[in-house]
N, CA, C and O atoms as a GROMACS GRO file, in nm:
protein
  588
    1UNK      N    1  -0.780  -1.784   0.380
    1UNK     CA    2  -0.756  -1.645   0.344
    1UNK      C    3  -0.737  -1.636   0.192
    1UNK      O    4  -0.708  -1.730   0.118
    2UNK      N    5  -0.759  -1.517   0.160
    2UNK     CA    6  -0.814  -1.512  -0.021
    2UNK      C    7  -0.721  -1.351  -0.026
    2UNK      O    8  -0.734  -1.252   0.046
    3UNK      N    9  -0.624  -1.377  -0.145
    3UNK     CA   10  -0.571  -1.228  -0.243
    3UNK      C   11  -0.677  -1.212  -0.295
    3UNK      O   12  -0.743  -1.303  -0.344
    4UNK      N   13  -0.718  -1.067  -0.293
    4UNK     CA   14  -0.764  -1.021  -0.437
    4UNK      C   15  -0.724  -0.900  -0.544
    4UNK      O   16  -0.658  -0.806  -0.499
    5UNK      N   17  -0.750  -0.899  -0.639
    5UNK     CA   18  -0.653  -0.727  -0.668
    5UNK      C   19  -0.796  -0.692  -0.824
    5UNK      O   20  -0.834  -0.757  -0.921
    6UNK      N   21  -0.828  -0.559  -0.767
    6UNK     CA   22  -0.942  -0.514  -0.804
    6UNK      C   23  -0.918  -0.358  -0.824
    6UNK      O   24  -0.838  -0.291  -0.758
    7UNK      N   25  -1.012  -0.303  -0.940
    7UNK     CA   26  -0.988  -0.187  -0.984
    7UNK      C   27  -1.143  -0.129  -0.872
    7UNK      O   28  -1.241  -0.197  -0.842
    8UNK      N   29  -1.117   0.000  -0.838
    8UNK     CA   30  -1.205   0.068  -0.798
    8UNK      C   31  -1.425   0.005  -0.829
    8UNK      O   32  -1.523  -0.023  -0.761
    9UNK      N   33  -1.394   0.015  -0.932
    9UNK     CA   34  -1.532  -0.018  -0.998
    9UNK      C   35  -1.586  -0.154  -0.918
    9UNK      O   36  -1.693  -0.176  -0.860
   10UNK      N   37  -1.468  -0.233  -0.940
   10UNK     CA   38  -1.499  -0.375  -0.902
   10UNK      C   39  -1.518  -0.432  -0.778
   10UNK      O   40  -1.550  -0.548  -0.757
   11UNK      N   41  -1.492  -0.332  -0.684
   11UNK     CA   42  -1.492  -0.369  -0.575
   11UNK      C   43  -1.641  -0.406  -0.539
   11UNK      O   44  -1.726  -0.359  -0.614
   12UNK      N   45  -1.680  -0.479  -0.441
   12UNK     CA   46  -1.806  -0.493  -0.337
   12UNK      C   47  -1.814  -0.354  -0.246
   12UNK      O   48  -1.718  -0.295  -0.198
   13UNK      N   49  -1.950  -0.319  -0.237
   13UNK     CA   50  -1.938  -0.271  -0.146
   13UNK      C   51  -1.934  -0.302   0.014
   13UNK      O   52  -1.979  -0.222   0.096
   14UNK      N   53  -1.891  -0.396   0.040
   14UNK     CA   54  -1.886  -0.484   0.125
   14UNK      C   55  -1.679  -0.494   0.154
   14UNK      O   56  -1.610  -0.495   0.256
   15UNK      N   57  -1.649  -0.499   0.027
   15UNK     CA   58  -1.504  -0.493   0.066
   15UNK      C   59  -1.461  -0.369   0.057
   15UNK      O   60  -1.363  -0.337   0.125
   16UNK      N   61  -1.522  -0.273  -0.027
   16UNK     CA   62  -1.447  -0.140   0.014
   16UNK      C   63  -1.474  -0.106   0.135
   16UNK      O   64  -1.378  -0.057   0.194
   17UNK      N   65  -1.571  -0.114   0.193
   17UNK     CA   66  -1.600  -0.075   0.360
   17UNK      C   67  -1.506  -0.163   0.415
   17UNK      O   68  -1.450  -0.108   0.510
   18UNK      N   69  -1.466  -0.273   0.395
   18UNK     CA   70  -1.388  -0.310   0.508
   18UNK      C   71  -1.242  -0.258   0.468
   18UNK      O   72  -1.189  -0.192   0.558
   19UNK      N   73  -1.167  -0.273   0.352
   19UNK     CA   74  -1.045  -0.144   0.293
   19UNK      C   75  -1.053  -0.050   0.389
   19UNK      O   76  -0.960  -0.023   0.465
   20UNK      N   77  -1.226   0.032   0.389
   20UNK     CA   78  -1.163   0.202   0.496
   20UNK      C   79  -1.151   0.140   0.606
   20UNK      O   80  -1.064   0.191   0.676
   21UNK      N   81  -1.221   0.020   0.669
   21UNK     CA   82  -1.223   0.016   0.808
   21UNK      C   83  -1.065  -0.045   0.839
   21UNK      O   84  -1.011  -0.016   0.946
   22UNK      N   85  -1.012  -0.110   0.764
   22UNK     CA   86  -0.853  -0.161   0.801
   22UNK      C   87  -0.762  -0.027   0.802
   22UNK      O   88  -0.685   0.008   0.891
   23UNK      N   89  -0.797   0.052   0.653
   23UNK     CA   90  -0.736   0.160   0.677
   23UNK      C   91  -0.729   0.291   0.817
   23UNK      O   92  -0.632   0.349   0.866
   24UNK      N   93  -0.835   0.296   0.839
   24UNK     CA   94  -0.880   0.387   0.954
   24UNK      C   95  -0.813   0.285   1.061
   24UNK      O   96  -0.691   0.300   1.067
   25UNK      N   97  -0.851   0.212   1.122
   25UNK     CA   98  -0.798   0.122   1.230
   25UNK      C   99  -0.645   0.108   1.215
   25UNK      O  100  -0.590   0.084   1.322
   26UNK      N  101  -0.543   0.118   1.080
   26UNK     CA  102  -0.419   0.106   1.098
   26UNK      C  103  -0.339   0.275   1.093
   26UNK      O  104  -0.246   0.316   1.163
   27UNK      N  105  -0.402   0.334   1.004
   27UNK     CA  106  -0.321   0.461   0.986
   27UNK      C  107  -0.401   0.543   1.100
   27UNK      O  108  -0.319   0.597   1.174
   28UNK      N  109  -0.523   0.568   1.135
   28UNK     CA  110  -0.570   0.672   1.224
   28UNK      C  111  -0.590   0.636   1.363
   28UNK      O  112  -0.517   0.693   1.445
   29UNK      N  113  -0.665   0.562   1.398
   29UNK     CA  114  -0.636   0.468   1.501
   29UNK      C  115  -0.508   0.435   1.569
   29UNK      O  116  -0.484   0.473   1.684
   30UNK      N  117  -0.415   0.353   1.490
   30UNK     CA  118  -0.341   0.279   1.519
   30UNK      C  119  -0.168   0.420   1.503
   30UNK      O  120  -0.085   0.420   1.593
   31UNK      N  121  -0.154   0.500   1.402
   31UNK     CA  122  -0.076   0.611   1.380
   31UNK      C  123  -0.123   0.726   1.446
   31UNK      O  124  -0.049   0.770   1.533
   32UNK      N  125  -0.221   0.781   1.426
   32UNK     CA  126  -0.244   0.857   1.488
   32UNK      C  127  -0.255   0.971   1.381
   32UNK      O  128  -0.291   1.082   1.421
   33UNK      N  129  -0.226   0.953   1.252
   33UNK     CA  130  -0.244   1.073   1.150
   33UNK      C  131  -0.391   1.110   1.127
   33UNK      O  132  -0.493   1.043   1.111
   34UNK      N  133  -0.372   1.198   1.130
   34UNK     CA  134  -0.515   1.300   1.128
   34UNK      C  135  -0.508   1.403   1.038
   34UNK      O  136  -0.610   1.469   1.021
   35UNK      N  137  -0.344   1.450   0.937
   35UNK     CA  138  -0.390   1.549   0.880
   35UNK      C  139  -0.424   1.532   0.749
   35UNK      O  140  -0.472   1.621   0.679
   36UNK      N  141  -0.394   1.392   0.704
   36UNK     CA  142  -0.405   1.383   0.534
   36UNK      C  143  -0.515   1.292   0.568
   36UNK      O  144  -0.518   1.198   0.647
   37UNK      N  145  -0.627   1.358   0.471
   37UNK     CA  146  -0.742   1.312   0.423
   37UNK      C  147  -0.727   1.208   0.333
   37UNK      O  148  -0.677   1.225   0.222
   38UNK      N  149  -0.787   1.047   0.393
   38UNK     CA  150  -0.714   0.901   0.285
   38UNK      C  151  -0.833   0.952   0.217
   38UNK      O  152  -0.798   0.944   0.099
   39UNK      N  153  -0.971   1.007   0.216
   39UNK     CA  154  -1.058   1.034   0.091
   39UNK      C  155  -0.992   1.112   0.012
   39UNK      O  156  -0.998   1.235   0.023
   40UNK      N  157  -0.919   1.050  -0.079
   40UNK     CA  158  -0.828   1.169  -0.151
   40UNK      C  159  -0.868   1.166  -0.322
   40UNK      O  160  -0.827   1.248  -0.404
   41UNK      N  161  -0.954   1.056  -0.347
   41UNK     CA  162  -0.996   1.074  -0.485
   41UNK      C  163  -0.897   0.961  -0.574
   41UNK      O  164  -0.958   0.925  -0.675
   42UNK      N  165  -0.768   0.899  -0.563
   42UNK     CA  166  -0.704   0.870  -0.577
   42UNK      C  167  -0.730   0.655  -0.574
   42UNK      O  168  -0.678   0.565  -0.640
   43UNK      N  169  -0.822   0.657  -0.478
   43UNK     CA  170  -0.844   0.536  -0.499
   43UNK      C  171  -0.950   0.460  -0.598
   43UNK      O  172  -0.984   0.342  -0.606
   44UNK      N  173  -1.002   0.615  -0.693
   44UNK     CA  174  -1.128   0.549  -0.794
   44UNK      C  175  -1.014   0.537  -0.912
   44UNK      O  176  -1.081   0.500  -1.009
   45UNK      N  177  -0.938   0.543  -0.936
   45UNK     CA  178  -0.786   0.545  -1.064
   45UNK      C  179  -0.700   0.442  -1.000
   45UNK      O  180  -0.587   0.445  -1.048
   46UNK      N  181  -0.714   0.369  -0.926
   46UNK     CA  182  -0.635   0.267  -0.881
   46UNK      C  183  -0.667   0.113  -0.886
   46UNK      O  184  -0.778   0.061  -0.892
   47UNK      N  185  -0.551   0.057  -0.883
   47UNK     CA  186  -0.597  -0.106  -0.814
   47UNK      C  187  -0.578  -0.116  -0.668
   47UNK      O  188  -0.481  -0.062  -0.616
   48UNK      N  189  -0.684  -0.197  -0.586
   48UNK     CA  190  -0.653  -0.250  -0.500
   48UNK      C  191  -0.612  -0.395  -0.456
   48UNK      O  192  -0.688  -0.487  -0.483
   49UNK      N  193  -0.508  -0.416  -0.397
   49UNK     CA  194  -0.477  -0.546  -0.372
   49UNK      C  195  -0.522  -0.598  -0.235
   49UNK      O  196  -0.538  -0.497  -0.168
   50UNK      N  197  -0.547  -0.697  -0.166
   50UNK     CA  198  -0.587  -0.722  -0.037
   50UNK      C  199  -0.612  -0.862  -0.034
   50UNK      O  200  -0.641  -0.933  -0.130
   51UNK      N  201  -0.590  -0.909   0.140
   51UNK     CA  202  -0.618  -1.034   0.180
   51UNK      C  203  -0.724  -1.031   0.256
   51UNK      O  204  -0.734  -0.951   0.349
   52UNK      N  205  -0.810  -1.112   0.230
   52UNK     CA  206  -0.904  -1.090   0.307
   52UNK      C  207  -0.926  -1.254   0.413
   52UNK      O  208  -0.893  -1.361   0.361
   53UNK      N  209  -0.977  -1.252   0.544
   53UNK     CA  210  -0.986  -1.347   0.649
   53UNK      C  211  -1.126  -1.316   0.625
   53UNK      O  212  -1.165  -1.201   0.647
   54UNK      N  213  -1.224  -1.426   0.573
   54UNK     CA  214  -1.365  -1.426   0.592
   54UNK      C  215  -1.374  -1.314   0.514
   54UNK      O  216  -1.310  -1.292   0.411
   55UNK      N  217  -1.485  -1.222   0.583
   55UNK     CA  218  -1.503  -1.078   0.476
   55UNK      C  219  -1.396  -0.928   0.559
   55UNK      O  220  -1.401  -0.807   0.539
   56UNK      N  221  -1.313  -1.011   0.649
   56UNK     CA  222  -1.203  -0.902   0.698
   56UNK      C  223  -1.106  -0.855   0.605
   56UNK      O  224  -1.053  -0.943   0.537
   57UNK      N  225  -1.067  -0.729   0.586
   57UNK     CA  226  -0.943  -0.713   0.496
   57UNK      C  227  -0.853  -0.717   0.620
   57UNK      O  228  -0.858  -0.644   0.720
   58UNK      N  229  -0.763  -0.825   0.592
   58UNK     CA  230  -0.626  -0.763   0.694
   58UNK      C  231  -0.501  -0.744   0.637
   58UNK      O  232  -0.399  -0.747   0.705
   59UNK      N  233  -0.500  -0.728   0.525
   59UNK     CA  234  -0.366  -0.671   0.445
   59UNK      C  235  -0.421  -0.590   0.362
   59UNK      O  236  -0.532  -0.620   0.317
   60UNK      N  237  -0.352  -0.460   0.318
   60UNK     CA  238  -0.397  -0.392   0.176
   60UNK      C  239  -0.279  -0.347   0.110
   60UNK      O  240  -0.167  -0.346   0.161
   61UNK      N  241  -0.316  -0.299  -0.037
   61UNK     CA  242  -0.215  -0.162  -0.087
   61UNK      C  243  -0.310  -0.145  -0.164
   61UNK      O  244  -0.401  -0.220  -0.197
   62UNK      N  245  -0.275   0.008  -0.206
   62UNK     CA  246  -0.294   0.093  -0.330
   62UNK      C  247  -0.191   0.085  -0.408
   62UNK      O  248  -0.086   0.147  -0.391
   63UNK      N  249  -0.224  -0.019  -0.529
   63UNK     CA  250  -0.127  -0.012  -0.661
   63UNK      C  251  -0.171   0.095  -0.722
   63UNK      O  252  -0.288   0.131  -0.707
   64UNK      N  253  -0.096   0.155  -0.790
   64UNK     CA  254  -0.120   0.290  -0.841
   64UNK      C  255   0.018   0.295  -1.006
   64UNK      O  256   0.139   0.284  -1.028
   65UNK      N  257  -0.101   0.314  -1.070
   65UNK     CA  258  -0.022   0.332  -1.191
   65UNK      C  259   0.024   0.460  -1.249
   65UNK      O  260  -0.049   0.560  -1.244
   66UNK      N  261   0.158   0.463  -1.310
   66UNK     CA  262   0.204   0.581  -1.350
   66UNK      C  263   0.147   0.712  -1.342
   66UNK      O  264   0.024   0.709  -1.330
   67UNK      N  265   0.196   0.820  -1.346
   67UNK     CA  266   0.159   0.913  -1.333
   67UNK      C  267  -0.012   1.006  -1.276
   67UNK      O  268  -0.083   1.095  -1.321
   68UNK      N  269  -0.010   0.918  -1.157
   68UNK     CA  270  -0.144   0.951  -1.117
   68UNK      C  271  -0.047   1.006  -0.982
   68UNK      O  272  -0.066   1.127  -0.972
   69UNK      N  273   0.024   0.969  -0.903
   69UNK     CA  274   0.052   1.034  -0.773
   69UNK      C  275   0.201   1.043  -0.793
   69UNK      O  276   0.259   1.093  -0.696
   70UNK      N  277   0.293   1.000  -0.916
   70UNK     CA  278   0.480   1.014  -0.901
   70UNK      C  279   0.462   0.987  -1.059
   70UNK      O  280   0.362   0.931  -1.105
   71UNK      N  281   0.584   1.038  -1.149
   71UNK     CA  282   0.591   1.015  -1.286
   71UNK      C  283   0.597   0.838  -1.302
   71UNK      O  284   0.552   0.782  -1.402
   72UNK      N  285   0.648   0.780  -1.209
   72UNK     CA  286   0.643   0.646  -1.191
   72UNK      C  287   0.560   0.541  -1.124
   72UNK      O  288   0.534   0.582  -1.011
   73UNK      N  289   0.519   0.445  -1.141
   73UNK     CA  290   0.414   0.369  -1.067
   73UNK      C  291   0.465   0.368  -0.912
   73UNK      O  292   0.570   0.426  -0.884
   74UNK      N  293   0.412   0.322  -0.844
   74UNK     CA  294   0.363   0.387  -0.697
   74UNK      C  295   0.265   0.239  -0.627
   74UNK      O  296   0.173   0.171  -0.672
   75UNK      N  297   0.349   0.241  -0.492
   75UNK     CA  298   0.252   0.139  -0.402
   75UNK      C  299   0.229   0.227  -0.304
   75UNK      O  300   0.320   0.306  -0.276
   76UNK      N  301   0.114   0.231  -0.238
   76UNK     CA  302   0.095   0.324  -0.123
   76UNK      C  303  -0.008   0.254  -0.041
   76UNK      O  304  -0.046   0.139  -0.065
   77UNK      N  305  -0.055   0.333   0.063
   77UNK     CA  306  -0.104   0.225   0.219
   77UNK      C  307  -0.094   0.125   0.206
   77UNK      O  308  -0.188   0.055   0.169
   78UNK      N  309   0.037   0.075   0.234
   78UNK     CA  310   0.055   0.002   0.320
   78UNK      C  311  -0.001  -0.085   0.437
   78UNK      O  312  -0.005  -0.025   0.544
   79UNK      N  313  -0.050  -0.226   0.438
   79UNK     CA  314  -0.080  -0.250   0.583
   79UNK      C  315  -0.142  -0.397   0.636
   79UNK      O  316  -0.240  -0.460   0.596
   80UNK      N  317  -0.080  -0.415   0.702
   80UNK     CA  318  -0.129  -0.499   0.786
   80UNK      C  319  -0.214  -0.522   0.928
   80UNK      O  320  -0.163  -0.481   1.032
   81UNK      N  321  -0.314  -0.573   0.930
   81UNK     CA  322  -0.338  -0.562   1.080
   81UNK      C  323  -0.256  -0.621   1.192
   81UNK      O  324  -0.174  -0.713   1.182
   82UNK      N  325  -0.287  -0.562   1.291
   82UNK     CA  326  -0.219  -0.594   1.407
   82UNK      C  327  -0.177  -0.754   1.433
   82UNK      O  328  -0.070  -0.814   1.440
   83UNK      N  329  -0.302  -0.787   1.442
   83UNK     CA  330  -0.318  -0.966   1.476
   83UNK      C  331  -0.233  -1.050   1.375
   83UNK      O  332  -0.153  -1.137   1.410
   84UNK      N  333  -0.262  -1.014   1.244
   84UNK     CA  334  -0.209  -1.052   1.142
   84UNK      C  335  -0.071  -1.079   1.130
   84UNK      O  336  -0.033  -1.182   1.074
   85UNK      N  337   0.038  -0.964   1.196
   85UNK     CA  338   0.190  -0.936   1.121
   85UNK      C  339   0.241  -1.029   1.197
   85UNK      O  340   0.179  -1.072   1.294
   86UNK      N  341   0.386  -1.081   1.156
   86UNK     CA  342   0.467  -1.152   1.175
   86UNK      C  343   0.459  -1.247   1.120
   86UNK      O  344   0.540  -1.318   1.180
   87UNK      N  345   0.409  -1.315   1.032
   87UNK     CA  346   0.328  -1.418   0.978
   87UNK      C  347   0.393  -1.422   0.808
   87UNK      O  348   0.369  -1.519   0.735
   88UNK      N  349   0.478  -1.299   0.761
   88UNK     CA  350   0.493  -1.290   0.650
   88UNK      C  351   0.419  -1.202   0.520
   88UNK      O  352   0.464  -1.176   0.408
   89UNK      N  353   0.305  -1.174   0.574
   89UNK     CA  354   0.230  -1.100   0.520
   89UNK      C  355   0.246  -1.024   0.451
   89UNK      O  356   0.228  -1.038   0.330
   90UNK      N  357   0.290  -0.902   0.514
   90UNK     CA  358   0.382  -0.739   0.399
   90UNK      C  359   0.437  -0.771   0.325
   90UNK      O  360   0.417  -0.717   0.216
   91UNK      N  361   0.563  -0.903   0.335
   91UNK     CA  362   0.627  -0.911   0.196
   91UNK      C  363   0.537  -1.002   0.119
   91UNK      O  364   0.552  -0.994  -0.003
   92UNK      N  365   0.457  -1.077   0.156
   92UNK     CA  366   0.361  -1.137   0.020
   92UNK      C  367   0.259  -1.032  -0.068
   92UNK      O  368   0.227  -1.037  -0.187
   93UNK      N  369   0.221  -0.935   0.037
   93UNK     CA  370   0.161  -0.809  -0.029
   93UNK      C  371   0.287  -0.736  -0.096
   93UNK      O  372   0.213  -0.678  -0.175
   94UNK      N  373   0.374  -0.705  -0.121
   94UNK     CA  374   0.438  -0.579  -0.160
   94UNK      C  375   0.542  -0.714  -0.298
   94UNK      O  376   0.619  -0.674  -0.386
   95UNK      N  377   0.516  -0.818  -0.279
   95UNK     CA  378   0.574  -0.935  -0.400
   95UNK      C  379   0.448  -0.915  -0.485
   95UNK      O  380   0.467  -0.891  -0.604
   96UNK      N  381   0.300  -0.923  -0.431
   96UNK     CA  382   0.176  -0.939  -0.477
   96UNK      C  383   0.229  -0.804  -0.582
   96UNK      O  384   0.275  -0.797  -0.696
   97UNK      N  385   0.197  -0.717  -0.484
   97UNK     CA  386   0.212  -0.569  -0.565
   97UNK      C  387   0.277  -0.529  -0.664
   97UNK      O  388   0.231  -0.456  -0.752
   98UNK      N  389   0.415  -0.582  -0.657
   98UNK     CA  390   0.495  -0.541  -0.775
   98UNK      C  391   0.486  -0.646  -0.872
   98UNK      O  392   0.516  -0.604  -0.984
   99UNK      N  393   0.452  -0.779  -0.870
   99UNK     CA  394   0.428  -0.861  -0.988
   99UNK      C  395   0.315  -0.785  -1.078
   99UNK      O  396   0.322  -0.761  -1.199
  100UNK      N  397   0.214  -0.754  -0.991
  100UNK     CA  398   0.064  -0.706  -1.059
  100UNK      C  399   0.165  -0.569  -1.141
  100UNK      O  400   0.168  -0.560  -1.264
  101UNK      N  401   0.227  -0.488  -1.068
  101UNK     CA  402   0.278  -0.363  -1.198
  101UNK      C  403   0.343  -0.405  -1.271
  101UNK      O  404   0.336  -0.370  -1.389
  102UNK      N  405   0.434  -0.498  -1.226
  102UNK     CA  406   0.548  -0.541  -1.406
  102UNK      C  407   0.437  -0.642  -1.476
  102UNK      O  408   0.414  -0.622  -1.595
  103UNK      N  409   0.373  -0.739  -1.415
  103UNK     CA  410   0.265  -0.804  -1.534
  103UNK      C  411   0.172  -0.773  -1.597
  103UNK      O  412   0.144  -0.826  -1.705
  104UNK      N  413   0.102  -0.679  -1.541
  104UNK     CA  414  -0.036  -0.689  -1.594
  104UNK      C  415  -0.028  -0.480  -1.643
  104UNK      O  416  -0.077  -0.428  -1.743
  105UNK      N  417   0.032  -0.424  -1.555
  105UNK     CA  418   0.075  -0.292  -1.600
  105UNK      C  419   0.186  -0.232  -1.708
  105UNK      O  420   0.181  -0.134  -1.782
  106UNK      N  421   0.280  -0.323  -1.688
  106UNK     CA  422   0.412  -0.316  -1.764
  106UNK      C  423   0.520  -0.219  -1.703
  106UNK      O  424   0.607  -0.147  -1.752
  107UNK      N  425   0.488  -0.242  -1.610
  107UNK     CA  426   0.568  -0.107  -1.517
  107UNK      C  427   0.710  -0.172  -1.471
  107UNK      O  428   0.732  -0.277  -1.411
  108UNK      N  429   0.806  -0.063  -1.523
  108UNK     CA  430   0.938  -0.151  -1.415
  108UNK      C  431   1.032  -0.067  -1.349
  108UNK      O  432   1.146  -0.099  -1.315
  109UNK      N  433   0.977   0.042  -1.333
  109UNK     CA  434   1.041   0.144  -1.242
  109UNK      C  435   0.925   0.177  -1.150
  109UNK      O  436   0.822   0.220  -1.202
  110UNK      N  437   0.935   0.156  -0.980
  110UNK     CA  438   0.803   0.162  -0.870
  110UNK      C  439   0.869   0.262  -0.768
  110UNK      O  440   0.986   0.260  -0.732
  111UNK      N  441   0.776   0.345  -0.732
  111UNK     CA  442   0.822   0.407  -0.626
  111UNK      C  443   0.718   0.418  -0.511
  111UNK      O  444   0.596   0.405  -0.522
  112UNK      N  445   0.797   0.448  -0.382
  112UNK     CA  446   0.714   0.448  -0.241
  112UNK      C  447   0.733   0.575  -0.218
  112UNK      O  448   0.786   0.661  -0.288
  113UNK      N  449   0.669   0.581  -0.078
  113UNK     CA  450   0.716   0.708   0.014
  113UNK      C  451   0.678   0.597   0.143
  113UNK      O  452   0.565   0.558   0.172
  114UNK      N  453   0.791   0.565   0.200
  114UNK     CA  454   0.812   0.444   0.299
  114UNK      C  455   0.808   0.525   0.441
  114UNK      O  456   0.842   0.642   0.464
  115UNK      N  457   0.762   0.438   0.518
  115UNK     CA  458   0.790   0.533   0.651
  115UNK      C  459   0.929   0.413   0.721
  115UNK      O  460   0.934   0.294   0.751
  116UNK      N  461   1.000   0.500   0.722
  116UNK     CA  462   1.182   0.504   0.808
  116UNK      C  463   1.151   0.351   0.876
  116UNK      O  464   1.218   0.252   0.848
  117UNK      N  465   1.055   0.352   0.954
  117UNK     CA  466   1.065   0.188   1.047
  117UNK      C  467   1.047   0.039   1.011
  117UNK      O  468   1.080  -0.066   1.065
  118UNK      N  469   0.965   0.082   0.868
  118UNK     CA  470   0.954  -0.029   0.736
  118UNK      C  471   1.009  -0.061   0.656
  118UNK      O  472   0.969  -0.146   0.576
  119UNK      N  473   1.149   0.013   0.650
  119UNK     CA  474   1.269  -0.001   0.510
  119UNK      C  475   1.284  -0.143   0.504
  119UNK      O  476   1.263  -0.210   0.403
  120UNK      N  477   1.332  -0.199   0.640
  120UNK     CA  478   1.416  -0.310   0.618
  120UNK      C  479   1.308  -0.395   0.522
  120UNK      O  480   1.355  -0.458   0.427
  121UNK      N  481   1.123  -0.398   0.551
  121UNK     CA  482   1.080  -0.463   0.447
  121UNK      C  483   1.068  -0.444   0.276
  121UNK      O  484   1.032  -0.528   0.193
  122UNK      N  485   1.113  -0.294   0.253
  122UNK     CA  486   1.116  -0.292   0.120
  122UNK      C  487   1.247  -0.340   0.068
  122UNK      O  488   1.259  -0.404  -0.037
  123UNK      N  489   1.355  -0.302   0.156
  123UNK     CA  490   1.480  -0.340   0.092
  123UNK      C  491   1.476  -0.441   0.067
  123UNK      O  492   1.567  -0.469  -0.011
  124UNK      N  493   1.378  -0.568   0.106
  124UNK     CA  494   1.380  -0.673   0.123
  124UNK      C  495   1.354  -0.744  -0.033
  124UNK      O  496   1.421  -0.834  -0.084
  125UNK      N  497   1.218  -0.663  -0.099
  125UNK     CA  498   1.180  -0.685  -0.203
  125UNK      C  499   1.258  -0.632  -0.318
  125UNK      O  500   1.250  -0.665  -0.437
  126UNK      N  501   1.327  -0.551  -0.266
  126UNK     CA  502   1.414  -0.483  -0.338
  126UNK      C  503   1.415  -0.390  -0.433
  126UNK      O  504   1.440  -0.386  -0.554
  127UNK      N  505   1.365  -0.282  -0.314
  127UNK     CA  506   1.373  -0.064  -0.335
  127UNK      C  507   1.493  -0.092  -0.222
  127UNK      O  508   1.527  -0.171  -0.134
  128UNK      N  509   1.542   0.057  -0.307
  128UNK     CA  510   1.690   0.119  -0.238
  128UNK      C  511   1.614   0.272  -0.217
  128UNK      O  512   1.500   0.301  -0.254
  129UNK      N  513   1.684   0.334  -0.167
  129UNK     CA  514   1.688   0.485  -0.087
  129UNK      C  515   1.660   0.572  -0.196
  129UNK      O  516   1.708   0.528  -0.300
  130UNK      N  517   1.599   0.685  -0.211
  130UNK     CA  518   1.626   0.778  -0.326
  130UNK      C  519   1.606   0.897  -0.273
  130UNK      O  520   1.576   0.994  -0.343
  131UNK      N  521   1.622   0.904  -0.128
  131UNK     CA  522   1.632   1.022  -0.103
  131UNK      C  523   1.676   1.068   0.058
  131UNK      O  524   1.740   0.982   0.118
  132UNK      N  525   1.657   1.150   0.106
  132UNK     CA  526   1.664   1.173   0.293
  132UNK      C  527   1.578   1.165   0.348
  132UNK      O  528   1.476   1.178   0.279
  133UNK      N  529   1.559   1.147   0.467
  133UNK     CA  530   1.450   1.136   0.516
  133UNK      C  531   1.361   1.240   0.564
  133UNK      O  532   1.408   1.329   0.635
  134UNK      N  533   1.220   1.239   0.528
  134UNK     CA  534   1.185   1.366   0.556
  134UNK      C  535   1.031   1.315   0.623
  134UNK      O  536   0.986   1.200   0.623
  135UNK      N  537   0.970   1.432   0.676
  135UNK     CA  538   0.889   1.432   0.771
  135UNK      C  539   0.720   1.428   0.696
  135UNK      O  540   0.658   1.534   0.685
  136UNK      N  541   0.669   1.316   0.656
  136UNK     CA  542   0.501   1.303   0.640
  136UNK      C  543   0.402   1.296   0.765
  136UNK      O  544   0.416   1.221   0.861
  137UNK      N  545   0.322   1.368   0.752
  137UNK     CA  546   0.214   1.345   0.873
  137UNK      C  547   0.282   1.333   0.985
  137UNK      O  548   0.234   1.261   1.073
  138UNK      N  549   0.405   1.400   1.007
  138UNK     CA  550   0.467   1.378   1.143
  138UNK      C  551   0.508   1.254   1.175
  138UNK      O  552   0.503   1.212   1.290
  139UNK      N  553   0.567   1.160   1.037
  139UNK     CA  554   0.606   1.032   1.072
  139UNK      C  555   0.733   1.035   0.953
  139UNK      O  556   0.707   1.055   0.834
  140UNK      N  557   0.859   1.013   1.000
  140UNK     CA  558   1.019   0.984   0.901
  140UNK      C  559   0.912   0.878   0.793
  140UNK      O  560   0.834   0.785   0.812
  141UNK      N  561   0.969   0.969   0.656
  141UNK     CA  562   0.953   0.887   0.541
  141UNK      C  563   1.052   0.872   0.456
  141UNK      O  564   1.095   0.985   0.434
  142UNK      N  565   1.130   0.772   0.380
  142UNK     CA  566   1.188   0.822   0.268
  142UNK      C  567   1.170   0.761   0.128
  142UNK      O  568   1.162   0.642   0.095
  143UNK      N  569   1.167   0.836   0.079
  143UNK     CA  570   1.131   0.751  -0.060
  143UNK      C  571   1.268   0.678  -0.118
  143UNK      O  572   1.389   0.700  -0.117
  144UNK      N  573   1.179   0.579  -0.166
  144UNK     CA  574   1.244   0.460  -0.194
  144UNK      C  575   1.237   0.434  -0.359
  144UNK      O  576   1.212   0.542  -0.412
  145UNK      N  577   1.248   0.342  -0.446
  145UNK     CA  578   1.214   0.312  -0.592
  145UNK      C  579   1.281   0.155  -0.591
  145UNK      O  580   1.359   0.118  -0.503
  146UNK      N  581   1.256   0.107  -0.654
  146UNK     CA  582   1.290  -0.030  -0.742
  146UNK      C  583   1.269  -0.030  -0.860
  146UNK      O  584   1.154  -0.030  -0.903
  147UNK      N  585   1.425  -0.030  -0.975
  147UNK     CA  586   1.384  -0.048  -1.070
  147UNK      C  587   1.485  -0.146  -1.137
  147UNK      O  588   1.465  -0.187  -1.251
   0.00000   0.00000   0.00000
């Protein structure tokens, strides 16, 4: 299995298709959200990070730098595949993630919008609470930060 962390441009088209297909298979598929459109424009201004098995993505995020989606840098989708979790994975992605913003971005204030059943893994990396919990796509979120 292979990290990689790639700006929009750089991708294959071979790995961005598999990015939507993990994405679709974990958030729509697998959640069931249907009302936020992930074509949101947001991933040609980004890095992507991911593990890939062969040419499978089975981990991702959207690193996201300052002020493109929060005044502060930003990790977003989240994910692992099914087969994949328990294994350690999320926290090597979300360690992956925030090294890539404090090293190579210079970022040292990060923020999420976490969904409620995943805290215990951010607290882990270490984001605290920054807010109540409130309702995304019909799933408890709360935003979180590490700084």
């Amino acid at each position: 299995m292979e990290w990689k962390v790639k700006s929009f441009n750089e991708l294959t088209v071979n790995e961005l298709y598999e990015i939507c297909k993990a994405r679709f298979q974990v958030f729509t598929c697998g959640q069931r959200i249907y009302e936020e459109n992930d074509f949101d424009d947001i991933d040609k201004k980004v890095y992507h990070l991911f593990l890939q098995d062969g040419d499978k993505v089975v981990a991702y995020a959207r690193v996201i730098p300052k002020g493109i989606t929060y005044e502060e840098a930003a990790i977003g989708r989240v994910l692992v595949l099914d087969e994949y979790r328990r294994r350690g994975i999320a926290t090597e992605l979300m360690k992956r993630s925030i090294e890539f913003l404090k090293r190579e971005l210079k970022e040292d204030k990060i923020v999420i919008s976490a969904q409620v059943y995943a805290r215990g893994l951010y607290e882990a990396v270490g984001f605290r609470d920054a807010s109540d919990i409130y309702n995304e796509v019909d799933i408890p979120h709360i935003k979180m930060i590490l700084d």
